[in-house]
C-alpha positions, 0 to 999 in steps of 0.5 A, spaced: 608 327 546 611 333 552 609 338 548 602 335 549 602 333 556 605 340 558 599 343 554 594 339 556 597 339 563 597 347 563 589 347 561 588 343 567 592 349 572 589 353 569 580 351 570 583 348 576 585 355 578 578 357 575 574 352 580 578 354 586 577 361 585 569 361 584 569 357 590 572 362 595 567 368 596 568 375 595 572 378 601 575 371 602 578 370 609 586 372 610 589 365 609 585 361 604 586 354 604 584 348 600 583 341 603 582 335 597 580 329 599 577 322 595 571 320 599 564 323 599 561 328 604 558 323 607 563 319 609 566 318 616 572 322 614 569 327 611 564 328 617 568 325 623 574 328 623 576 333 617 569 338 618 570 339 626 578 340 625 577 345 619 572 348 624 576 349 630 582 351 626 578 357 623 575 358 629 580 359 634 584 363 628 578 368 629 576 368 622 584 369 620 583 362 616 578 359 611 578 352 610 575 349 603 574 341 603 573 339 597 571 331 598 570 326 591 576 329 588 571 334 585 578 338 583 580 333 578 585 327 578 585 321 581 586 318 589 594 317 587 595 324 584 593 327 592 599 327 594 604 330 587 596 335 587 600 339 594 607 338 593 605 341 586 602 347 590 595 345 586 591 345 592 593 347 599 592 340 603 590 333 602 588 328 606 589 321 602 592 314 604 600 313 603 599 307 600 596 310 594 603 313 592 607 305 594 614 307 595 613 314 597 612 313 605 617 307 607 619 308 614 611 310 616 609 303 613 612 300 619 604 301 623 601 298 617 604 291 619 600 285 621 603 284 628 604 291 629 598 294 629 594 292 634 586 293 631 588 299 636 587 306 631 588 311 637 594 307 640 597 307 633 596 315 632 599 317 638 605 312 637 606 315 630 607 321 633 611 319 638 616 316 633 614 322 627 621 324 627 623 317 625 619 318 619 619 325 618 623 323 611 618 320 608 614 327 606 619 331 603 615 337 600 609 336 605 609 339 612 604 333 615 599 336 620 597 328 622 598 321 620 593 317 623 590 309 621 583 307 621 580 301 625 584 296 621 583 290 615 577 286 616 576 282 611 570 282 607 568 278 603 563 276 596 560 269 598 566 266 602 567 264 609 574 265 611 576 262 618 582 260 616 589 262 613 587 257 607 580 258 607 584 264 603 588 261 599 586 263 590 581 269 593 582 276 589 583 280 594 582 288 594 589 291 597 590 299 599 597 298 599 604 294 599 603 291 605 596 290 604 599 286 598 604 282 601 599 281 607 595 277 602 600 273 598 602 270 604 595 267 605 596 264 599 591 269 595 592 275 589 592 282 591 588 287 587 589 294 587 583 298 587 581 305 590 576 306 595 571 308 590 571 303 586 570 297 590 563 297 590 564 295 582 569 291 583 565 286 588 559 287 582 563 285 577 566 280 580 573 283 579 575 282 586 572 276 591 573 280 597 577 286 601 581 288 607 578 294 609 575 296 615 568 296 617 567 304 617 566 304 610 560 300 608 555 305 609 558 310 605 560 305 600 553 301 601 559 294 601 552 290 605 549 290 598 556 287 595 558 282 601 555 276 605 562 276 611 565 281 615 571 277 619 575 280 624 580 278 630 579 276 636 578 282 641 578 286 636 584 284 632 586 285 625 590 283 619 594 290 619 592 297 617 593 303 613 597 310 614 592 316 611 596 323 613 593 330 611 599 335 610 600 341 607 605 343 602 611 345 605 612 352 601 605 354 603 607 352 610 613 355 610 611 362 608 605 362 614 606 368 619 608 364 626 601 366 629 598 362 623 602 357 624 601 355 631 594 356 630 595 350 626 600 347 630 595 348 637 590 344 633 595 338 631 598 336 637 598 329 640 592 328 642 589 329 636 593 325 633 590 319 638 583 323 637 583 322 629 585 314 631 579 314 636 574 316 631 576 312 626 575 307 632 568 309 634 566 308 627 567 301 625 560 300 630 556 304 625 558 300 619 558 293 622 551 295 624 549 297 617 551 291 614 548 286 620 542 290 619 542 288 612 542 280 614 550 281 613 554 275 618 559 278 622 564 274 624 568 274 630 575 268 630 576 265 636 583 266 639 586 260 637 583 262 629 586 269 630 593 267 632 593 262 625 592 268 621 598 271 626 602 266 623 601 266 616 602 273 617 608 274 621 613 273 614 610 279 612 615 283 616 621 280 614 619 281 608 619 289 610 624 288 614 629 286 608 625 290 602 626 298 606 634 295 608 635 297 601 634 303 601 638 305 608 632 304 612 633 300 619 626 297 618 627 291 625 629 299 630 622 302 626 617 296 628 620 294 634 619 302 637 613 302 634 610 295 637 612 298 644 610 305 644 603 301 640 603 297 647 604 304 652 599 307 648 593 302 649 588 302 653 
């Protein structure tokens, strides 16, 4: 059986390879990077954020650096197989969510608690970067360029009307994460894995009845055409997040000459950090209105709804808390020095 993984692995190597190399143009730039992510071209991340930096990175290199995005993991494999793809050297840079690899990013998994996270995606990139040398550990084989969260977990539903904790309780509910997971076991619902790409055929089936995912993803998902509810927080808060990084394989990193690498580093500094956060933000109004458009109820709980919901979560950091312990990590320092750098960050 390991001769023929290690055969059939050494096949893909080597039409991945092939791929790379016809996509590159003759006379190719000085330092050619590959950047692979799971999501269309159409989608925000694609459009928003990861085409402009590439742009401005090749730019101020004056023509030095060329970045190739290939979107729709059209190199092969699957979204949790990004991460292992750059440490391996398969590709050069992955923009991917660390939940897709559980247990992989522990310490970063603090700005996905309920509670933590504000609903504040700007104010969480800056404070990741603020507290990054608390988490650096976590991305063993990578050089992080930036970590960032969407607009946060909404809930989005099939046919059900949730306003309340119990209202929950026995729904199948797509997670992108552990804390995602833990965050719907504690509204007395059942967490299931799903990546991104198949949530529409999930909520088709019937396989899930509703998912914690942000508003941003409707358009390129076409979510108004599986769903009746968006539900969120008052005053814009959500029901936790998710950590997405884009990195580079550290040996790719390491062997670039300084100039190279400060090219890169002039382009992931800290405002950007806090950007990418704010253009996760400013796309939650474009997918909320696609999904009103189509006659979709978008619903907006009242304070004292909000807090219930807070309540019913607030186990979920305990939870965390005492999982990540096992492992030497001192998760109560982590979430409060994320809560208070999320509160100096927001606006």
């Amino acid at each position: 059986m390991h001769a023929v993984a290690s055969f059939r692995d050494g096949l893909r190597a080597l039409a991945l390879a092939a791929a790379l190399a016809a996509a590159l143009p003759a006379g190719a730039q000085e330092f050619a990077f590959t950047l692979h992510h799971m999501l269309s071209p159409q989608s925000a991340a694609h459009r928003e954020m990861l085409e402009p930096w590439a742009r401005r990175v090749m730019d101020r290199s004056q023509g030095r650096i060329g970045i190739e995005i290939y979107p729709s993991m059209t190199l092969g494999g699957t979204p949790p197989e990004l991460v292992s793809q750059a440490r391996d050297g398969v590709v050069d840079i992955v923009w991917t969510v660390a939940g897709y690899t559980p247990g992989l990013h522990p310490r970063s998994e603090v700005i996905e608690l309920p509670g933590v996270f504000s609903g504040d995606a700007r104010a969480a990139g800056l404070a990741l970067h603020d507290m990054f040398d608390m988490l650096r550990d976590d991305f063993d084989g990578l050089h992080v360029l930036w970590l960032h969260t969407h607009g946060g977990m909404a809930i989005q539903t099939r046919e059900r009307l949730v306003r309340t904790p119990a209202d929950a309780r026995g729904m199948r509910i797509r997670t992108p994460s552990r804390t995602g997971a833990w965050a719907i076991e504690a509204l007395g619902a059942i967490p299931v894995a799903t990546p991104v790409p198949e949530l529409p055929q999930a909520l088709a089936r019937g396989t899930v009845d509703a998912a914690i995912i942000p508003f941003e993803i409707i358009p390129p998902l076409q979510l108004q055409e599986q769903t009746r509810y968006q539900i969120e927080g008052a005053g814009g808060m959500r029901f936790g997040t998710a950590l997405f990084h884009v990195s580079m394989n550290a040996d790719r990193w390491n062997a670039l000459p300084a100039e190279i690498r400060e090219v890169f580093a002039a382009e992931t500094g800290r405002d950007w950090w806090g950007e990418a956060g704010a253009i996760w933000e400013a796309t939650e109004a474009w997918g909320i209105g696609v999904a009103t458009a189509a006659g979709n109820e978008h619903v907006v709980l009242t304070v004292a709804e909000t807090d219930a919901f807070l309540a019913a979560l607030a186990p979920v950091v305990d939870r965390w808390t005492s999982d990540v312990a096992g492992q030497g990590i001192d998760g109560a320092a982590l979430a409060a020095r994320a809560r208070e750098l999320v509160a100096q960050n927001s606006r």
